[in-house]
LOZA-235585 format. One record per residue (C-alpha): residue in three letters; x, y, z; residue number from 1. Coordinates in Angstrom, 3 decimals. Example, Ala and Ser with C-alpha at 12.3 -4.5 7.8 and 13.67 -1.06 7.14 Angstrom:
2
<res=ala | X=12.300 | Y=-4.500 | Z=7.800 | n=1>
<res=ser | X=13.670 | Y=-1.060 | Z=7.140 | n=2>
***
This chain:
339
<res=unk | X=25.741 | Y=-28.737 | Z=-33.122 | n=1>
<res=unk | X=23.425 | Y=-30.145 | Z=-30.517 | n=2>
<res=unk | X=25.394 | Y=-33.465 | Z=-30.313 | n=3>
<res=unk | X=28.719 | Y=-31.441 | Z=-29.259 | n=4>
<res=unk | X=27.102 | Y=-30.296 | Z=-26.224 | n=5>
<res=unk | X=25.188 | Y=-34.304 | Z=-24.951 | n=6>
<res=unk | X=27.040 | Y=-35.898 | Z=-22.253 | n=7>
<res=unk | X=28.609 | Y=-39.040 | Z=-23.069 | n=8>
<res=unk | X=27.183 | Y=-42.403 | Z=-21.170 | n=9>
<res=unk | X=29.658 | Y=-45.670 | Z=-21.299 | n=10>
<res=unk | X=26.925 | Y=-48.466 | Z=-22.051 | n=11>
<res=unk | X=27.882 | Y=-52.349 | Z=-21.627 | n=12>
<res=unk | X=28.536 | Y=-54.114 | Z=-24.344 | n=13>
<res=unk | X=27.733 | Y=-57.530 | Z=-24.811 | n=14>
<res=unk | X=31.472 | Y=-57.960 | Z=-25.768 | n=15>
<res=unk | X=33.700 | Y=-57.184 | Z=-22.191 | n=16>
<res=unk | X=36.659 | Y=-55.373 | Z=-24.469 | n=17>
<res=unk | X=34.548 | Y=-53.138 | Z=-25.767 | n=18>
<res=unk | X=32.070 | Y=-50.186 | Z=-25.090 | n=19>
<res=unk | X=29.333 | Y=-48.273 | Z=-26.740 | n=20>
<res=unk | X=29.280 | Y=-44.643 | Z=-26.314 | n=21>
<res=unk | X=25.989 | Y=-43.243 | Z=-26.819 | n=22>
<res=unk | X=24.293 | Y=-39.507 | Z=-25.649 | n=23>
<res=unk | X=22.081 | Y=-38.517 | Z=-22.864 | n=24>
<res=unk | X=19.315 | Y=-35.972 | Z=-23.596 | n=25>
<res=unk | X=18.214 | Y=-34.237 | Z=-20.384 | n=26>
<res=unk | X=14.969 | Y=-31.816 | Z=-20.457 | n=27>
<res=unk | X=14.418 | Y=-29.127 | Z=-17.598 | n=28>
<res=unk | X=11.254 | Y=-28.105 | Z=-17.259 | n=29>
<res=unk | X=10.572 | Y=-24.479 | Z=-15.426 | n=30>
<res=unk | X=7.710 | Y=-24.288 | Z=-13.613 | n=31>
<res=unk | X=7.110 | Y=-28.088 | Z=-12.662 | n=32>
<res=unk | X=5.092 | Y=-27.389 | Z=-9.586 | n=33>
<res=unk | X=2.444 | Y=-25.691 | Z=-11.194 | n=34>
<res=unk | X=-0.425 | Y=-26.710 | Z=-12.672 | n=35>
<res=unk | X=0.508 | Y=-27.730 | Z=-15.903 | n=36>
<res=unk | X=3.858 | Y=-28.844 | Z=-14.537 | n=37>
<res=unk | X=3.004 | Y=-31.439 | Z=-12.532 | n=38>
<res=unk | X=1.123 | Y=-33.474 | Z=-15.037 | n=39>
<res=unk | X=3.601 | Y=-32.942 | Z=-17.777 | n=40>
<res=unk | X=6.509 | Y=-34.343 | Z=-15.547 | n=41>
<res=unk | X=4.341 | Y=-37.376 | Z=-15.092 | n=42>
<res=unk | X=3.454 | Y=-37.273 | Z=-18.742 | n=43>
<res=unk | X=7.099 | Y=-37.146 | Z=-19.640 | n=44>
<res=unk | X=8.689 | Y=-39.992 | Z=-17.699 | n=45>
<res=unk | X=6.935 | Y=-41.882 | Z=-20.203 | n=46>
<res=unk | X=8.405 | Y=-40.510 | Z=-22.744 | n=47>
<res=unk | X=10.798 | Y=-42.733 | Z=-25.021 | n=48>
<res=unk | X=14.463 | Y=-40.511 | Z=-25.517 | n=49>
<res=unk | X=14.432 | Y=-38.531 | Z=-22.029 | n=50>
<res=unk | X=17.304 | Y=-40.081 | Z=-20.025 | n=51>
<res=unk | X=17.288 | Y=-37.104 | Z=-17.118 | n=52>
<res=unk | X=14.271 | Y=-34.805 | Z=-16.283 | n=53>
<res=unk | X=14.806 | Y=-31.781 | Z=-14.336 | n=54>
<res=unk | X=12.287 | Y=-30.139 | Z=-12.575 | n=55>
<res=unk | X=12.338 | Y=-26.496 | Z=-11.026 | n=56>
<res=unk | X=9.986 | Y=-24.337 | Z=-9.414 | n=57>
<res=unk | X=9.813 | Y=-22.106 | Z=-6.564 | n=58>
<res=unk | X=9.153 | Y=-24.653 | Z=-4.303 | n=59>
<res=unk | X=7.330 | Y=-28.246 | Z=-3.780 | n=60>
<res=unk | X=9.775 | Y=-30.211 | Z=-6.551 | n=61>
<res=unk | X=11.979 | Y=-32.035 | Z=-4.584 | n=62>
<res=unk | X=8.862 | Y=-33.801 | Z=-3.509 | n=63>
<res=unk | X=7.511 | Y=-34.296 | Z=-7.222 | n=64>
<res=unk | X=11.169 | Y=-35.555 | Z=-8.331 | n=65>
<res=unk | X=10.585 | Y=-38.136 | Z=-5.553 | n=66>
<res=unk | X=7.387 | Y=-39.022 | Z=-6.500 | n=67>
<res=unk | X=7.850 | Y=-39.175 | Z=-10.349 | n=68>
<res=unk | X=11.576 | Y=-40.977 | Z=-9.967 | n=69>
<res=unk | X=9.560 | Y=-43.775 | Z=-8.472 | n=70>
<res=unk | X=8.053 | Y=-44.693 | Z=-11.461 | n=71>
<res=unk | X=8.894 | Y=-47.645 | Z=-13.178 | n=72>
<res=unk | X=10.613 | Y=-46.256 | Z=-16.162 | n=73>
<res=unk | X=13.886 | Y=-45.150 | Z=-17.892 | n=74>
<res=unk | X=15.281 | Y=-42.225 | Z=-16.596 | n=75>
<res=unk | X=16.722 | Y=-40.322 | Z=-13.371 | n=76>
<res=unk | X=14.731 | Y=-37.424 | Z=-12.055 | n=77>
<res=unk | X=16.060 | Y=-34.332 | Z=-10.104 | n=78>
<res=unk | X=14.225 | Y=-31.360 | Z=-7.928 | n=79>
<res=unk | X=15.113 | Y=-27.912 | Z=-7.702 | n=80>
<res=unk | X=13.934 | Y=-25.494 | Z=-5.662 | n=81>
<res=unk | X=14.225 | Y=-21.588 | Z=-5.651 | n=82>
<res=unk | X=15.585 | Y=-18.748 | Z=-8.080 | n=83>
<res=unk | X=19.384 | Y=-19.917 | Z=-6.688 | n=84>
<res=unk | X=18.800 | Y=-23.292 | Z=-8.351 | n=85>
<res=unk | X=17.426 | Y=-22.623 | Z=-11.652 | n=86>
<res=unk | X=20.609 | Y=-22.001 | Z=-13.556 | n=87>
<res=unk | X=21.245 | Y=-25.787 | Z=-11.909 | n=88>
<res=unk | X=18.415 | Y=-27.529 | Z=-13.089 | n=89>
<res=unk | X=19.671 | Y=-25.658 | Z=-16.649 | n=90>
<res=unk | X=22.471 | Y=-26.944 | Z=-17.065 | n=91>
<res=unk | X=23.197 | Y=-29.088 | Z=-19.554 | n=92>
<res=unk | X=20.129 | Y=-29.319 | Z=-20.602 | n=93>
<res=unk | X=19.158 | Y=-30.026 | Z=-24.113 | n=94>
<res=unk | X=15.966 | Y=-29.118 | Z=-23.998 | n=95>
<res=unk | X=14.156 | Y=-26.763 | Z=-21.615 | n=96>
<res=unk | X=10.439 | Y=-26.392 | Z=-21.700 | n=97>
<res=unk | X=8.932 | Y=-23.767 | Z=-19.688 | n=98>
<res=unk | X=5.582 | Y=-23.533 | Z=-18.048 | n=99>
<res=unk | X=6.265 | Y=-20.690 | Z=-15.455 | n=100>
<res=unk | X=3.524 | Y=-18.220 | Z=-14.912 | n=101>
<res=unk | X=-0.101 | Y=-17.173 | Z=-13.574 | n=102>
<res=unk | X=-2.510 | Y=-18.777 | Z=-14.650 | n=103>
<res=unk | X=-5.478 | Y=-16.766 | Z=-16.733 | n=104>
<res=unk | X=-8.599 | Y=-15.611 | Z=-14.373 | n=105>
<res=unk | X=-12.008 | Y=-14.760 | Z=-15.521 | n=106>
<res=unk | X=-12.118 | Y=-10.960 | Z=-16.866 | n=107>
<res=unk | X=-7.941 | Y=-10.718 | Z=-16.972 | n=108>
<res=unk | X=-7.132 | Y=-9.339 | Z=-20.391 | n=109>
<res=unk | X=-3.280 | Y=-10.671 | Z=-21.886 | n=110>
<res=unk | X=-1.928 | Y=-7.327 | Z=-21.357 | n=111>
<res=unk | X=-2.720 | Y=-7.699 | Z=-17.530 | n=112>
<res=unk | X=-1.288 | Y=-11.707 | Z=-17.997 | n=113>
<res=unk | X=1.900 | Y=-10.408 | Z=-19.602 | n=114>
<res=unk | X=2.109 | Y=-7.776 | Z=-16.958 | n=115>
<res=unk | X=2.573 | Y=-11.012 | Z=-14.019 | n=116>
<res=unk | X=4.247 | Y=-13.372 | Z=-16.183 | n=117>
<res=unk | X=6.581 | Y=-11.312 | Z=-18.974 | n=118>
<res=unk | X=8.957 | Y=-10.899 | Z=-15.739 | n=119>
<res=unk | X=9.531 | Y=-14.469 | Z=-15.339 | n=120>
<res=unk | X=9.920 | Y=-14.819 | Z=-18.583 | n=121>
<res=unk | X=13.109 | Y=-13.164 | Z=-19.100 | n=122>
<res=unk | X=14.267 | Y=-14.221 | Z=-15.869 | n=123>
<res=unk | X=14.109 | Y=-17.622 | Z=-17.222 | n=124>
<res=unk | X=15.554 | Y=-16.374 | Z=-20.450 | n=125>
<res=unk | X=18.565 | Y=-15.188 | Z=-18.978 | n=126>
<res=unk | X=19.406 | Y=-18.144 | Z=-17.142 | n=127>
<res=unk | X=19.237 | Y=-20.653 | Z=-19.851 | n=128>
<res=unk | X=21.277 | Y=-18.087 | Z=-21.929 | n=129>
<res=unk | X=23.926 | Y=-18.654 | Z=-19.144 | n=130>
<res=unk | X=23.415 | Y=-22.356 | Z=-18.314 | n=131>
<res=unk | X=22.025 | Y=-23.931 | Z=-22.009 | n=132>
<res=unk | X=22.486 | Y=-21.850 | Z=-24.557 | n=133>
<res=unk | X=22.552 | Y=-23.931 | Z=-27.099 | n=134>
<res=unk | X=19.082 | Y=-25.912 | Z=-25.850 | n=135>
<res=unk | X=16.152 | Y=-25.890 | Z=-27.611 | n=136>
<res=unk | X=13.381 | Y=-23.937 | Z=-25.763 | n=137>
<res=unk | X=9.428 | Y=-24.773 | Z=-26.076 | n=138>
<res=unk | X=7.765 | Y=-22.042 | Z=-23.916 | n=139>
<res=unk | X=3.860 | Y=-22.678 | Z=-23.130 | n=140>
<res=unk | X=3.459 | Y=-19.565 | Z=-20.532 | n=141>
<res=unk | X=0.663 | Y=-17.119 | Z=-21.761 | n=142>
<res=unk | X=0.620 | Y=-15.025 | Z=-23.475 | n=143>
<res=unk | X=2.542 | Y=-16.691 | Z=-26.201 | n=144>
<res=unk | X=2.521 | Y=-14.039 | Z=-28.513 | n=145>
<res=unk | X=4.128 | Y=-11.805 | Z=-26.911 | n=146>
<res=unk | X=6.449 | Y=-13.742 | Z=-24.578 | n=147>
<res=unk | X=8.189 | Y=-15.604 | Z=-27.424 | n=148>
<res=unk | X=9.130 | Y=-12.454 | Z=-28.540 | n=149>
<res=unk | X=9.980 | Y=-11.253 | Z=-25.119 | n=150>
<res=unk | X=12.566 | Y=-14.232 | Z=-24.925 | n=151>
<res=unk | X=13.919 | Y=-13.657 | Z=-28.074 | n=152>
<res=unk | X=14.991 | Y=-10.105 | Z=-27.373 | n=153>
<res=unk | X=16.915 | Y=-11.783 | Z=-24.382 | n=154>
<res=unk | X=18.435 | Y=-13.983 | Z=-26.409 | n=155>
<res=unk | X=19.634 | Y=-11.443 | Z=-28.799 | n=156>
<res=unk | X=21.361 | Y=-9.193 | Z=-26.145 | n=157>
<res=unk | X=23.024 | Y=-12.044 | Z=-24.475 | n=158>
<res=unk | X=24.609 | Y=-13.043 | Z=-28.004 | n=159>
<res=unk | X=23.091 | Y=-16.835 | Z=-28.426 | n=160>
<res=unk | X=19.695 | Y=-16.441 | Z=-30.062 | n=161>
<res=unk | X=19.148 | Y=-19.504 | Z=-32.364 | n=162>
<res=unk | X=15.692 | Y=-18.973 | Z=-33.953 | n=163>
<res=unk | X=15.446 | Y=-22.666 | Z=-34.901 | n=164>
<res=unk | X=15.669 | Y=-23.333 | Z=-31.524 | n=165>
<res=unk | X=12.960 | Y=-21.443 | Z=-29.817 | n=166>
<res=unk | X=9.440 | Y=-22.479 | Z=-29.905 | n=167>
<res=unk | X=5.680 | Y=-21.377 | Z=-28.347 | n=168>
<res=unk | X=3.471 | Y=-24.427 | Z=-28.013 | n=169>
<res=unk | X=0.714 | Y=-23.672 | Z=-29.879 | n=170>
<res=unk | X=0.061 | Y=-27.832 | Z=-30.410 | n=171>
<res=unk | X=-3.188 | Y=-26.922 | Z=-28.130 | n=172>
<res=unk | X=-4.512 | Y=-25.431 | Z=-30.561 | n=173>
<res=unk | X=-4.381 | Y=-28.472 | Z=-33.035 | n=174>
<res=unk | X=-5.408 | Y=-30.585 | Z=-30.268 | n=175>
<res=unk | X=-8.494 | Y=-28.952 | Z=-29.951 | n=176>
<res=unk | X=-9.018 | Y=-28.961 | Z=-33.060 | n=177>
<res=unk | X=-8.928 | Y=-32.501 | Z=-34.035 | n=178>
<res=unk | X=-11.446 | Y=-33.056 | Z=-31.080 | n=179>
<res=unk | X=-13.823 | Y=-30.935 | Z=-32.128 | n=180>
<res=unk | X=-13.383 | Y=-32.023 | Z=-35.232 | n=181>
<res=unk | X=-13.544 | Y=-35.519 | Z=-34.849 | n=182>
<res=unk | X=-16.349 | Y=-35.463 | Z=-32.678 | n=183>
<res=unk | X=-18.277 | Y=-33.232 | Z=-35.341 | n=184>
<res=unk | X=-17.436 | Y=-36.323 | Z=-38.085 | n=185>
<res=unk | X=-18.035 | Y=-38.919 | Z=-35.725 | n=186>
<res=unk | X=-14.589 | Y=-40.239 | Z=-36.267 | n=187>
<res=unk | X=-11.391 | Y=-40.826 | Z=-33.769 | n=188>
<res=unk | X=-9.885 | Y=-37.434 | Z=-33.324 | n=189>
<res=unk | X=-6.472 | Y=-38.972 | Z=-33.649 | n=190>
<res=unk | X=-7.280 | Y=-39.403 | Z=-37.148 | n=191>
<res=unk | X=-7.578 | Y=-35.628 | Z=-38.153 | n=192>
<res=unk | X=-4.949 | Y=-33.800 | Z=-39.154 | n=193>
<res=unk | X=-5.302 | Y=-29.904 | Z=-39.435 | n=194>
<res=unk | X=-2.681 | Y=-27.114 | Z=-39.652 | n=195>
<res=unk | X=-3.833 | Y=-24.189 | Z=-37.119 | n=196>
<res=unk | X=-1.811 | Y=-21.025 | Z=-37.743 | n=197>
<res=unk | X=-1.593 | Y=-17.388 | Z=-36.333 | n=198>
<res=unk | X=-0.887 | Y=-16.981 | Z=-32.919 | n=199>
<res=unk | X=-2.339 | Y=-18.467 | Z=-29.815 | n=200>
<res=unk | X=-4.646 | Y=-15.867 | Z=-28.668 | n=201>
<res=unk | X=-8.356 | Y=-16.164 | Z=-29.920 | n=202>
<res=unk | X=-8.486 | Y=-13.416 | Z=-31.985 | n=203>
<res=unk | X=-5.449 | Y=-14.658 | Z=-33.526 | n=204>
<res=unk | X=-5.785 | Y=-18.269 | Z=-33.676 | n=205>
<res=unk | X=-7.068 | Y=-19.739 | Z=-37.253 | n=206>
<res=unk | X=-7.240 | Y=-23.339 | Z=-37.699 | n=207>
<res=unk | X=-7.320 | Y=-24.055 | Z=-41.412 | n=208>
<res=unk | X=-10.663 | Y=-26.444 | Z=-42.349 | n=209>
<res=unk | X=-10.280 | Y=-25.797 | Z=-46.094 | n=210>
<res=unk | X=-6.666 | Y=-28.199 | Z=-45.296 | n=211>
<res=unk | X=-8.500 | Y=-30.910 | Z=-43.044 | n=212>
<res=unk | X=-7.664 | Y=-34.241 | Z=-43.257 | n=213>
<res=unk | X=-9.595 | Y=-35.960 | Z=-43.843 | n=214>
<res=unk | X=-11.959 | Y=-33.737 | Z=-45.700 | n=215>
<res=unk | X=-13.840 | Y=-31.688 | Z=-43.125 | n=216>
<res=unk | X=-17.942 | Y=-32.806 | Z=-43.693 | n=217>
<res=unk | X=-19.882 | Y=-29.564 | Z=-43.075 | n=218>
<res=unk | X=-21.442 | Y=-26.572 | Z=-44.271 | n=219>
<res=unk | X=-20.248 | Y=-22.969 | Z=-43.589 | n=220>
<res=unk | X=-21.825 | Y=-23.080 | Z=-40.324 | n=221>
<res=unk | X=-20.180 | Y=-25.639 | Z=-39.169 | n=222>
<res=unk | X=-16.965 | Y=-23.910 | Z=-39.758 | n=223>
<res=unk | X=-17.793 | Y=-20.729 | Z=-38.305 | n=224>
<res=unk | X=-19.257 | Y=-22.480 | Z=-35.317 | n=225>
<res=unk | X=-16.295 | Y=-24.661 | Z=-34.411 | n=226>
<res=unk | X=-13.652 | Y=-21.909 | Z=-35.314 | n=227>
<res=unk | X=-15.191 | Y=-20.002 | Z=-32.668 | n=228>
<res=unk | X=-15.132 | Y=-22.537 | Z=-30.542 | n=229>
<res=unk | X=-11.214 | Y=-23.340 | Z=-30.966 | n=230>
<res=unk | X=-10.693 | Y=-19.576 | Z=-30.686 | n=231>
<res=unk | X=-12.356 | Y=-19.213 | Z=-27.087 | n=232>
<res=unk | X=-11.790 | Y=-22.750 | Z=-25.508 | n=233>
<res=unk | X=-9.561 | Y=-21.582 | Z=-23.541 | n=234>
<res=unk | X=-12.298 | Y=-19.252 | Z=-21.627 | n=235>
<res=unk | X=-14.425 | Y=-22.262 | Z=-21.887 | n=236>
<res=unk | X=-12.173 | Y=-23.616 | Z=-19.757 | n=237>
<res=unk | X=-11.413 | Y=-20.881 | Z=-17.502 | n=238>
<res=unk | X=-15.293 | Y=-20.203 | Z=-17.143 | n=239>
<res=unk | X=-15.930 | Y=-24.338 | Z=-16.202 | n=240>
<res=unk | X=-13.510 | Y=-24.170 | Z=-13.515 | n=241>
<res=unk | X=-15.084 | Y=-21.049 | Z=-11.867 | n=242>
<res=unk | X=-11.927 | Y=-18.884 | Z=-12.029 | n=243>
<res=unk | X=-9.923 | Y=-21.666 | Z=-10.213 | n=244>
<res=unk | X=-7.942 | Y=-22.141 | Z=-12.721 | n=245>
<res=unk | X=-7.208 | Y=-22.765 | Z=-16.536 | n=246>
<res=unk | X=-6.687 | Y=-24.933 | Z=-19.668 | n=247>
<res=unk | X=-3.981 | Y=-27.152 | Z=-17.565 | n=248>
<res=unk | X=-4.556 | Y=-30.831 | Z=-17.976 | n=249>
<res=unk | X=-4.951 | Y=-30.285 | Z=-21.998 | n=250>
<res=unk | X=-1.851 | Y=-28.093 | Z=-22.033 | n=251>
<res=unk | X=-0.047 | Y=-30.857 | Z=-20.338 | n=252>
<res=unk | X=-0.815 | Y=-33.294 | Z=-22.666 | n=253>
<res=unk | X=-0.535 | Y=-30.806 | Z=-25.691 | n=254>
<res=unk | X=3.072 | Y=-30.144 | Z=-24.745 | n=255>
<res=unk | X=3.845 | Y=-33.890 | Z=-23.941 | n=256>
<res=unk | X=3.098 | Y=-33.857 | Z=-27.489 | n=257>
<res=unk | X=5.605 | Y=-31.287 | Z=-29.186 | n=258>
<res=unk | X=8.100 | Y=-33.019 | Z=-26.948 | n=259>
<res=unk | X=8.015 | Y=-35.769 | Z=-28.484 | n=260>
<res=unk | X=7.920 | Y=-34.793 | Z=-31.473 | n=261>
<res=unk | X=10.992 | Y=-32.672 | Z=-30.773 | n=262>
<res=unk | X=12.603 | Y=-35.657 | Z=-29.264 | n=263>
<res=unk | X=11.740 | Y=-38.103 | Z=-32.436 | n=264>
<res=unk | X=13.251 | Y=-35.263 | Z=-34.738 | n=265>
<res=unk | X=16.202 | Y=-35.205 | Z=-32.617 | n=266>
<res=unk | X=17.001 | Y=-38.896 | Z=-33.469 | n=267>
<res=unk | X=16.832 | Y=-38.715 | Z=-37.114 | n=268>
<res=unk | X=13.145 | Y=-39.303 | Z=-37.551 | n=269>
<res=unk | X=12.146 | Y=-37.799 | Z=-40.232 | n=270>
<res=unk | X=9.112 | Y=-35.590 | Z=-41.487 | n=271>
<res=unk | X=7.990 | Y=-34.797 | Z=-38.552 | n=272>
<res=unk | X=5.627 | Y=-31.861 | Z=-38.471 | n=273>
<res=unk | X=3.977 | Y=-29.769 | Z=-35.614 | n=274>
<res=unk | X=2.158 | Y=-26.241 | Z=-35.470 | n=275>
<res=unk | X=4.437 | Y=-23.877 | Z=-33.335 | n=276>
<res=unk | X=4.675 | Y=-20.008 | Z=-32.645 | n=277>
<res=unk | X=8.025 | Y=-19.464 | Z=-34.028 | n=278>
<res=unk | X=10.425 | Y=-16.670 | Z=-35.884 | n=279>
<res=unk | X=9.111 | Y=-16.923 | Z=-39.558 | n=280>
<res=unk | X=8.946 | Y=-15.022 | Z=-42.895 | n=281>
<res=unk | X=6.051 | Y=-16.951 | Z=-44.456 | n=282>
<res=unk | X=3.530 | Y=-14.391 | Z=-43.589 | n=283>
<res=unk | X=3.741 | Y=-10.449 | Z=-42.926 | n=284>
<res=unk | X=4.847 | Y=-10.776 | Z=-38.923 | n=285>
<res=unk | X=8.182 | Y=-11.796 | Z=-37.886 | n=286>
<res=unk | X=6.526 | Y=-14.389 | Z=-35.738 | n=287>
<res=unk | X=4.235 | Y=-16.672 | Z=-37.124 | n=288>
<res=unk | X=2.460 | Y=-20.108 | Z=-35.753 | n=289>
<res=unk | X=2.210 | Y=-22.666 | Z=-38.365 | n=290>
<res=unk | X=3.120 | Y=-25.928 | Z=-39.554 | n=291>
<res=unk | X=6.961 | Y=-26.499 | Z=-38.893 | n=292>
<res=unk | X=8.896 | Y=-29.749 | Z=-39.939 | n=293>
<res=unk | X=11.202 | Y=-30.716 | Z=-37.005 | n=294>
<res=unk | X=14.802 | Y=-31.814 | Z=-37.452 | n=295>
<res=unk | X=17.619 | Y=-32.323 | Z=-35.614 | n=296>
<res=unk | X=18.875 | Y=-28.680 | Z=-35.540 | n=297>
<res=unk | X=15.057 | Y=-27.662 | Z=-34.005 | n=298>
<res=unk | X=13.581 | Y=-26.235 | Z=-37.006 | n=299>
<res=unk | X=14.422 | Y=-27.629 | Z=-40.348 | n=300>
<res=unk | X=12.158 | Y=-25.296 | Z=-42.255 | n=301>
<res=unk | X=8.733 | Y=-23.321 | Z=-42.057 | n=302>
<res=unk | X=6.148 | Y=-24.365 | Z=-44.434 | n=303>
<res=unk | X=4.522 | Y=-21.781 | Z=-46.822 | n=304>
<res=unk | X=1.030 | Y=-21.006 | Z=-46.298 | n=305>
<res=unk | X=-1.455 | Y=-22.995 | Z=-48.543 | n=306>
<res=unk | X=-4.019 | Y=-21.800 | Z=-50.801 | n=307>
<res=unk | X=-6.787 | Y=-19.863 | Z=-48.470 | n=308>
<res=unk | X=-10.537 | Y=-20.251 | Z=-49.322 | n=309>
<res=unk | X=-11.956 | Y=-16.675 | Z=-49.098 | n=310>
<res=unk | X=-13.001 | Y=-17.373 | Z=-45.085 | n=311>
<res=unk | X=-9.935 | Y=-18.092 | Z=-44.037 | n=312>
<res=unk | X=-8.408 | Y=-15.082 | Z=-46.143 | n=313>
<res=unk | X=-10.092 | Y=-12.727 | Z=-44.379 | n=314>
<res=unk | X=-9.082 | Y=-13.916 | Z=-41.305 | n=315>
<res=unk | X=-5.535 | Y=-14.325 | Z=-41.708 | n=316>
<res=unk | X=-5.691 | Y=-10.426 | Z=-42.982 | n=317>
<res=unk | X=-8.168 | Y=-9.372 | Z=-40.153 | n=318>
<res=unk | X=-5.550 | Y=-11.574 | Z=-37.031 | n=319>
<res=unk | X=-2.162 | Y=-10.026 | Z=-38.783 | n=320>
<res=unk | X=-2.603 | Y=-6.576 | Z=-37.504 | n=321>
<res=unk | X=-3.443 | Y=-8.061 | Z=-33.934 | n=322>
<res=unk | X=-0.409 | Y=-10.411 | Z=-33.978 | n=323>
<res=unk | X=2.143 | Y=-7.408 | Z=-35.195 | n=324>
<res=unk | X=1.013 | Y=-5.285 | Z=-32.019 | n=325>
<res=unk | X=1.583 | Y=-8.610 | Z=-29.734 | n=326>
<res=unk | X=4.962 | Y=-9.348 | Z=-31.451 | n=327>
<res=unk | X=5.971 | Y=-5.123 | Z=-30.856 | n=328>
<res=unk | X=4.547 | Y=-5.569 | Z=-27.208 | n=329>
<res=unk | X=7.031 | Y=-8.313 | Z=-26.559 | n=330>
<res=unk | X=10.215 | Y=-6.642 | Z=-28.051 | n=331>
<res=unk | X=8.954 | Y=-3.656 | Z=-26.095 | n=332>
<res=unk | X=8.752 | Y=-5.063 | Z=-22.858 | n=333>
<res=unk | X=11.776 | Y=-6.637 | Z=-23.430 | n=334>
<res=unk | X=13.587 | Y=-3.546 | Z=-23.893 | n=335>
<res=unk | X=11.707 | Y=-1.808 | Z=-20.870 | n=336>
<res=unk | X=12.657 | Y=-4.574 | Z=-18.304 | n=337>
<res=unk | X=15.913 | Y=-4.833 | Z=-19.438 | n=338>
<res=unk | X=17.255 | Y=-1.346 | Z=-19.010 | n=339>
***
């Protein structure tokens, strides 16, 4: 499927009468001159597997191609600049990851966000639809629950949605929590493992403690004290930086993350599993996040939800509701801005 579509690249062989043939994955990413973009293009010219990078934005990325092409590592970068060079930067791309939007103010609720960023979310749906359609989208713009959605409407009416292919990056989520967590233990973060499910909005988000690995050390309080703090990091962030800005830097390394991972699955590697915001049937919302095990046709399969303690329970029943109305805004914006 995805290998039908990889350009071909003639490599040298040590023998001169013969050649290797071997693919080229490129990834576009929309919105590179933003805040989150700009560190995740550096982040991702490190990245083992990427042999072209993309970048697009309204303006500023033929200076940030320049910049990050310099680097001394694999890979050829390109800028493009404007809506007239987006379906460009698309095409042929195997994976597009998009990071387009405003970023959330103090006081700005996600109806408001969806309001200034659902529009450039289909616009960007469209155009891979034309340029990529068979590439495997990770979409990080806020708010995730309902723009997914939003992007899988356009999919639908332009005949090429794929839901193993599309993806919200909710990996900041699990990020957080393995921070928190660790600190909390006194261990290295990177050792914590923890499935966060939901959506990726705080009243949605639910990171699972009764599943820690390894086994969470704290009472009740604990739980209830860091859960809350997962849930409204990201206005910890937005509060910290005065309204200047939001949860960028993390996101950029979050995402660098479920690249990779994407990438890894992509050449074989197997059992490879990341929380994402995807099209699911394991709980009562036709999008779900949750732990998803990566192959090389996107998703391979959704894992089922584990045995709840009676905490998490409750939650799960009390964020469903919320997440329904999200997914429904999404479809129904979708349909508005499309007639």
């Amino acid at each position: 499927m995805l290998l039908k579509k990889f350009k071909a690249k003639i490599v040298p062989s040590s023998f001169p009468w013969c050649v290797m043939v071997r693919t080229v994955f490129k990834v576009a990413i929309v919105g590179a001159g933003g805040g989150i973009g700009q560190p995740l293009s550096l982040l991702l010219r490190q990245v083992e597997g990427i042999d072209e990078l993309a970048l697009h934005d309204l303006r500023g990325t033929k200076g940030i191609a320049a910049d990050t092409g310099h680097i001394s590592e694999h890979g050829t970068v390109s800028g493009y600049v404007g809506k007239e060079e987006l379906e460009p930067a698309l095409l042929g791309a195997n994976l597009v990851v998009v990071t387009a939007g405003m970023p959330r103010v103090p006081g700005m609720t996600r109806d408001h966000l969806m309001q200034a960023n659902g529009g450039i979310a289909i616009h960007v749906t469209k155009a891979i639809a034309c340029a990529c359609p068979e590439a495997l989208i990770a979409i990080s713009t806020n708010p995730i629950n309902i723009v997914v959605p939003t992007a899988a409407e356009v999919l639908k009416e332009a005949g090429v949605f794929n839901p193993n292919h599309l993806f919200g990056i909710t990996t900041l989520d699990v990020v957080r929590s393995k921070k928190f967590i660790g600190d909390h233990m006194n261990i290295n973060p990177l050792k914590v493992n923890i499935p966060v499910i939901g959506g990726h909005t705080g009243p949605t988000i639910l990171p699972l403690f009764s599943q820690c690995q390894p086994a969470f050390r704290g009472d009740n309080e604990d739980i209830e004290r860091l859960t809350h703090r997962i849930k409204e990091a990201g206005t910890e962030v937005v509060l910290a930086k005065g309204g200047a800005g939001s949860a960028t830097l993390s996101m950029a390394y979050a995402t660098c993350c479920f690249v990779q991972s994407l990438i890894r699955a992509q050449n074989g590697q197997e059992a490879i599993i990341e929380c994402s915001f995807v099209a699911s049937d394991v709980a009562d919302a036709p999008f779900f996040a949750g732990p998803v095990e990566l192959g090389k046709e996107g998703i391979k399969r959704c894992l089922k939800i584990p045995q709840l303690n009676e905490f998490e329970q409750k939650s799960l029943d009390k964020l469903l509701p919320i997440l329904r109305k999200n997914i429904e805004d999404g479809v129904n914006f979708a349909k508005t801005f499309t007639k």
